[in-house]
N, C-alpha and C positions, 0 to 999 in steps of 0.2 A: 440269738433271736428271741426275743419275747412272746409272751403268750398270744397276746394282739397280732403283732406282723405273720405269728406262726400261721393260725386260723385264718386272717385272711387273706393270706399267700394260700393256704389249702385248699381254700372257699373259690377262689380262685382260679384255680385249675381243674375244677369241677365244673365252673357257669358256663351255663350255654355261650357258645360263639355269638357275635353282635349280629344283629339285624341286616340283610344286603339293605341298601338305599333303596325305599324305591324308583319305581324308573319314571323317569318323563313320559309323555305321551304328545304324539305329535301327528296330528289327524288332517291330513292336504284332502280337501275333496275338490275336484273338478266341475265344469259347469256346463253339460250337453258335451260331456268325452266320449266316444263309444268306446264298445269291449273290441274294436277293433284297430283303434286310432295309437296304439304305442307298436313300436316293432318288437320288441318283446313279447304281443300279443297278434304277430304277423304281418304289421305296417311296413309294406315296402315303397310307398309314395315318400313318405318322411321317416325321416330317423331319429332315435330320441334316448340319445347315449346314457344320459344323468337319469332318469327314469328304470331304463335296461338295466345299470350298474346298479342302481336299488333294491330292482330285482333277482341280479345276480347276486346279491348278499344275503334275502332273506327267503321269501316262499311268493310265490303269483299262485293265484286261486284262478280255476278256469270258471267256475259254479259258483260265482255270487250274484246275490241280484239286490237291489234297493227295492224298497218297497212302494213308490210309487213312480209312475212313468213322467212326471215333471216336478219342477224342484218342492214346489212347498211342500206335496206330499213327502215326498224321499225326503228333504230335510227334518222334520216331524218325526219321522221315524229314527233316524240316526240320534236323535235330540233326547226322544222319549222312553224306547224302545218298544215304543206300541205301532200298534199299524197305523197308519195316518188318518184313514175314514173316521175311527173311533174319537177321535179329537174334531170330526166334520172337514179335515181338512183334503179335501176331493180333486179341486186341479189349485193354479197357482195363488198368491193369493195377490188380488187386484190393489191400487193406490186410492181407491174409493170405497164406503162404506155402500152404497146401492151397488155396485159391479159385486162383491162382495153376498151382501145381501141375497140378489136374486139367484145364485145357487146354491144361498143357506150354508155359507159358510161363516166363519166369524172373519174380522177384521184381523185377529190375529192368535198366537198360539197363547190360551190362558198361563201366565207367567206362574201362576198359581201349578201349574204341572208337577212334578218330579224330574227333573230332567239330568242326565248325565254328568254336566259339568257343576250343579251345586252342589253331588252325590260325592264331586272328587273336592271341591272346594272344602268343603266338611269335613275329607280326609285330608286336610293340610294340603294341599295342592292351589299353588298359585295357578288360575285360570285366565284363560283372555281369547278372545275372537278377533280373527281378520280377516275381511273381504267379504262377499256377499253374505249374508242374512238371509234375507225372504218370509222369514216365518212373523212377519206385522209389519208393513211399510207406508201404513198410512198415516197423517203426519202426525197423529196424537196415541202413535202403536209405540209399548212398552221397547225399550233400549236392551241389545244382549243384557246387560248387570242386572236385571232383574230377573234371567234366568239362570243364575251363577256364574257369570264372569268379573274377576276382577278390573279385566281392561279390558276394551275394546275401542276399534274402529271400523264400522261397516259402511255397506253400500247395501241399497235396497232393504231399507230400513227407515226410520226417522230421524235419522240423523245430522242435524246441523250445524256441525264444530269445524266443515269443510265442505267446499262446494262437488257435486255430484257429476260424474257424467262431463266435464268441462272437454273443449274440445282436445280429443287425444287421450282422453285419461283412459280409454279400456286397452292401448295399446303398450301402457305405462303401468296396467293396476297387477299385473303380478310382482314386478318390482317394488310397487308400495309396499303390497302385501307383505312380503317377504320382508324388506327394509324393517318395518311395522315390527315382524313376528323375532326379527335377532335383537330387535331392541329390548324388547319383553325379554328373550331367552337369556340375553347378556345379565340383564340384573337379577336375575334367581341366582343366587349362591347358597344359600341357604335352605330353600324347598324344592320340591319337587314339582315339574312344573306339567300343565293339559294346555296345549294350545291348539286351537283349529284355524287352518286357513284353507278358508273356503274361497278359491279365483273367481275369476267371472270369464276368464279364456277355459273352451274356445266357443261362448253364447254369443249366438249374433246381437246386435251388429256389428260384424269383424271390421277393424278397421287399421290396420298394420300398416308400420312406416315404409316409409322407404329403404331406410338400413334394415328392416327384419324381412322385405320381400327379397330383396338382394339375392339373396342365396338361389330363390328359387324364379329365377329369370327367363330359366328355360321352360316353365310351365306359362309363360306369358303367353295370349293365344295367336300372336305372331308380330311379326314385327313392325307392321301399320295400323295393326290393331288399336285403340284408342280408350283400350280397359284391360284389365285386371282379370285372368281367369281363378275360377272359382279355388281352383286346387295351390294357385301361387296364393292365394289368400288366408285360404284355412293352412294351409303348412306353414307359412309364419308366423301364424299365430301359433299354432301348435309347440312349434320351434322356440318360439318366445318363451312358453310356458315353460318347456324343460330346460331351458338355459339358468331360467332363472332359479327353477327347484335346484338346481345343481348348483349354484350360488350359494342356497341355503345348507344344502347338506356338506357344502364345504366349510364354511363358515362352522358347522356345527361338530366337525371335525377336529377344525381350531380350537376352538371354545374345549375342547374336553367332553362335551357332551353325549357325541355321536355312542359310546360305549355303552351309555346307561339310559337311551332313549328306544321306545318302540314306535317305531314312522309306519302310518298307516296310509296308502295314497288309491281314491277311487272316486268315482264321476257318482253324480246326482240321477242321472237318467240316460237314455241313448242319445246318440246325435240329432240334430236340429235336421228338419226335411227343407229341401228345398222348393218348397210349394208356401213355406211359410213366407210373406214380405222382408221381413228384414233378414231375411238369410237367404235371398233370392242369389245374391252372389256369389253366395258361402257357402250352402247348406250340404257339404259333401264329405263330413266326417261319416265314420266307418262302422257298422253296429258288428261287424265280422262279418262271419259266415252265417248269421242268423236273419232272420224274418224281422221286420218291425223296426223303426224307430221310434223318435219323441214322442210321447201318446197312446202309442201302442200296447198292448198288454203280451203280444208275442215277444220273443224272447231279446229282438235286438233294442227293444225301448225297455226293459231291465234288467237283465243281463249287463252287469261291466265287470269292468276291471276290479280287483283287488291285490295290492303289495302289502306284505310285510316284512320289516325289519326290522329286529330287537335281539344284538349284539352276544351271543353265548344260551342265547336261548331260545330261538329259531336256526334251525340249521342252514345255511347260505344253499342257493343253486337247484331249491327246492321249488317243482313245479305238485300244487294237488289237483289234480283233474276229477277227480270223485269224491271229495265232500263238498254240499250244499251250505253256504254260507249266506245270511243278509243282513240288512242293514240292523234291523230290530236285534240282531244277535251284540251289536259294538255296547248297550247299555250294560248290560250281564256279564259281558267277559270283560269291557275294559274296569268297571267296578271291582270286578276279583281281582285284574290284576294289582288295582290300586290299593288292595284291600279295603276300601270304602262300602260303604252300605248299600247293600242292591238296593234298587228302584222296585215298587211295588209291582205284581201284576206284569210282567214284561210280556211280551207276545214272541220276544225273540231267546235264544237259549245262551247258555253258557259255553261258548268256544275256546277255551284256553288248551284243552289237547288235542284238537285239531290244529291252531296257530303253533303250537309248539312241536308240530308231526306227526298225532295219532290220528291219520285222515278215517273216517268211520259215516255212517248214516245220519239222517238228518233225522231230529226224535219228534221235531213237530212239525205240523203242513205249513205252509207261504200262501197266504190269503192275495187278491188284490182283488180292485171296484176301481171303474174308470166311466163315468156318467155323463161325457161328452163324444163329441165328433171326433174321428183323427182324421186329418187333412193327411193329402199325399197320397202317395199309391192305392189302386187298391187292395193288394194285397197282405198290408201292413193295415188292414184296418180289422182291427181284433172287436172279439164282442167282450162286453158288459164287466163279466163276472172270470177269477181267473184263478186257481188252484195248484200248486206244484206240491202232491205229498210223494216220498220216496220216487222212483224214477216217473213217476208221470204229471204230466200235467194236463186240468181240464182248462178249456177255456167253453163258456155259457152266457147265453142272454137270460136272465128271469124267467122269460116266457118258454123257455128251451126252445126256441126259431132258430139257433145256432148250438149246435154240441160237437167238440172237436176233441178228440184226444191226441195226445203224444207221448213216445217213449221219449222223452230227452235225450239222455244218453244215445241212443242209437241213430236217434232224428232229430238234432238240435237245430235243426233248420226249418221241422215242424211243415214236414212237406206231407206226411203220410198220415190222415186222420184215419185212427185207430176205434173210432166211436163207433161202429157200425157194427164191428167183429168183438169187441167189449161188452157190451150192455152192463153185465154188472158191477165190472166197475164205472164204467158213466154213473150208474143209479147211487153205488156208494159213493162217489165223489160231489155227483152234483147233489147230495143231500147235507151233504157237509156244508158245502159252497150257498145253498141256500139259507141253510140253516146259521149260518155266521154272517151271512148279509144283515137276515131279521135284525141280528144284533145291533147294527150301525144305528147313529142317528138320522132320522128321517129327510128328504130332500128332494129336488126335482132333477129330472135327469131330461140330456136335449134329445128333441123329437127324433134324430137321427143315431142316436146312441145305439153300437152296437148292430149298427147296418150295414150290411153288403148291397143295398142298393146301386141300378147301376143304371143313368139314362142311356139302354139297351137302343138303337131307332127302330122306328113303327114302319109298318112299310110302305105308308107315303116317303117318310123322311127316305127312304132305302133307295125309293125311285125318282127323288128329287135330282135333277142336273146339277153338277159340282159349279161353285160361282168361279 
């Protein structure tokens, strides 16, 4: 052997081991799912095997929450990692600049952001969106690629390379999606790839075939009945959804991929109420055992779902019930995982040893601001202002007209307000909670915000004869 092949043959057997690949990332969020609506997470109306089995491979989070109680918000946050107020974006965001306008929001999310996926783009990561959007859908609002996606094809957006909403298409759009996302997944051989697919199942207006009510024939409300019950409705849809994820994750199994992918799957906000119109016939997905749905600031309108799965580095069969995860945390951690440059300023933290088993405390507070009405119950109608640090959370109006406390952990159903018997922590919470409002950008909030008003009757009405 020569002097050459001796060294570096020697040189050789000293060099650090190669790099592992990095891994994919593959982010399904859902659209008005509750924390209640998988059996995995206790759904005994419907069953949702391809979902379950996802879970059974990696960790289900009982303590996640998104950071706003309908989509634009909570998307914004997943997006940016900042809380969504901070960007002005407060409820959905409308197809007009005046709807828009008059509660001082922008038209759409400054593309100009930091946003997660141009963080991994950066890092060599082939990028792409599919399926809903929401964060600018009016007709002259910026295209995902100008927040770092390579590809895309969305819904509720500006997009016009395909027509929108045609009749049937929300009964079809998980299948595009999907279709959409293995076509993308197929042609990376070479990089590592971030893709989101955001559904638009189970957001009313539900509108399911006949092959996907099939199943659930027996929830029909009887057999001269000349409609559709509520619960045969949303279970097909629901049913659809995981038929189709379970397409995808097989498919991704084929492909080789599934080993060196982290699948992340979780809902934008709680379930749709049935008070709203177009989900007058549907609105019966499931927020759990919790208070609140869509709108709400109590637990069942933020509180969902959270899966993980990533193959030798999450433990399969793992449930964490006591660590606090949200949405603003996916900027921070999925960045490390990608090795990419964190995003400035995040509001959410770095999760990597909790996703990977080290379940532990949450290091910073969960802010929320909700500046409108919630329809539906009244119970579910939360005030203003809303706080989860360590086990409690406050929920406040500005004006303190409303102060509720809860232990979560012990009252996740937020039945026993603890305000009374507290005082000091009320005062240290709601100074916080005030104190990070100031912060936000200024705005009008609806005259009914944060009201328990109730048309109580007066007692003519009381003594008036029934018609």
């Amino acid at each position: 052997m020569n002097r050459r092949n001796f060294l570096a043959t020697s040189f050789s057997a000293f060099a650090a081991p190669p790099k592992p690949p990095k891994p994919n990332i593959l982010f399904i969020l859902a659209d008005d799912l509750g924390w209640g609506d998988l059996s995995c997470y206790g759904n005994r109306r419907c069953r949702t095997p391809n979902l379950d089995r996802l879970a059974s491979q990696g960790v289900v989070f009982s303590q996640f929450y998104v950071n706003g109680s309908v989509c634009s918000p909570s998307r914004t946050a997943f997006t940016t990692g900042h809380f969504p107020a901070r960007h002005r974006m407060h409820g959905h965001l409308m197809l007009d600049h005046a709807g828009n306008e008059k509660r001082a929001m922008p038209d759409w999310l400054d593309p100009e952001t930091p946003t997660l996926a141009r963080s991994l783009q950066r890092a060599g990561y082939a990028t792409a969106h599919f399926g809903k959007w929401h964060l600018g859908n009016t007709p002259d609002a910026p295209l995902p690629g100008k927040y770092g996606f390579d590809h895309h094809m969305s819904v509720s957006s500006s997009e016009t390379r395909w027509k929108e909403m045609d009749a049937g298409f929300r009964a079809r759009s998980t299948a595009w999606i999907v279709d959409n996302a293995l076509d993308f997944i197929g042609k990376q051989k070479s990089q590592p790839f971030y893709a989101q697919l955001w559904t638009l199942l189970p957001h009313a207006p539900l509108a399911p075939t006949e092959e996907q009510l099939a199943p659930f024939a027996n929830l029909q409300p009887g057999p001269h009945v000349p409609y559709k019950g509520a619960w045969q409705i949303y279970n097909a849809s629901l049913k659809n959804l995981d038929d189709e994820l379970g397409r995808l994750f097989a498919r991704l199994e084929e492909m080789g991929q599934a080993d060196n992918t982290l699948v992340l799957f979780s809902s934008d906000n709680g379930p749709e109420d049935i008070h709203i119109v177009n989900a007058a016939h549907s609105g019966v997905g499931s927020p759990g055992p919790f208070r609140g749905r869509k709108r709400s600031l109590y637990e069942g309108g933020v509180r969902l779902p959270l899966i993980a799965r990533w193959p030798g580095r999450i433990a399969p069969g793992r449930v964490d019930a006591t660590s606090v995860l949200s949405a603003v945390d996916f900027a921070p951690t999925l960045t490390r995982v990608a090795g990419a440059e964190a995003l400035p300023k995040p509001d959410g933290e770095e999760m990597n040893d909790v996703l990977e088993g080290q379940p532990r405390p949450r290091r910073t507070d969960l802010y929320w601001e909700w500046r409108f009405q919630i329809a539906g119950y009244y119970q579910n109608r939360s005030p203003i202002l809303s706080l989860r640090s360590d086990d409690h959370k406050l929920l406040m109006n500005p004006d303190r007209s409303r102060l509720e406390l809860y232990d979560i952990p012990r009252d996740p159903g937020e039945a026993m307000n603890l305000a009374a018997a507290q005082p000091k922590r009320v005062e240290a919470m709601a100074a916080k909670a005030l104190a990070w409002q100031k912060q936000l950008p200024p705005g009008p909030m609806d005259a009914g915000a944060g009201s328990l008003d109730y048309p109580w009757p007066t007692s003519a009405a009381a003594k008036a004869p029934p018609r």
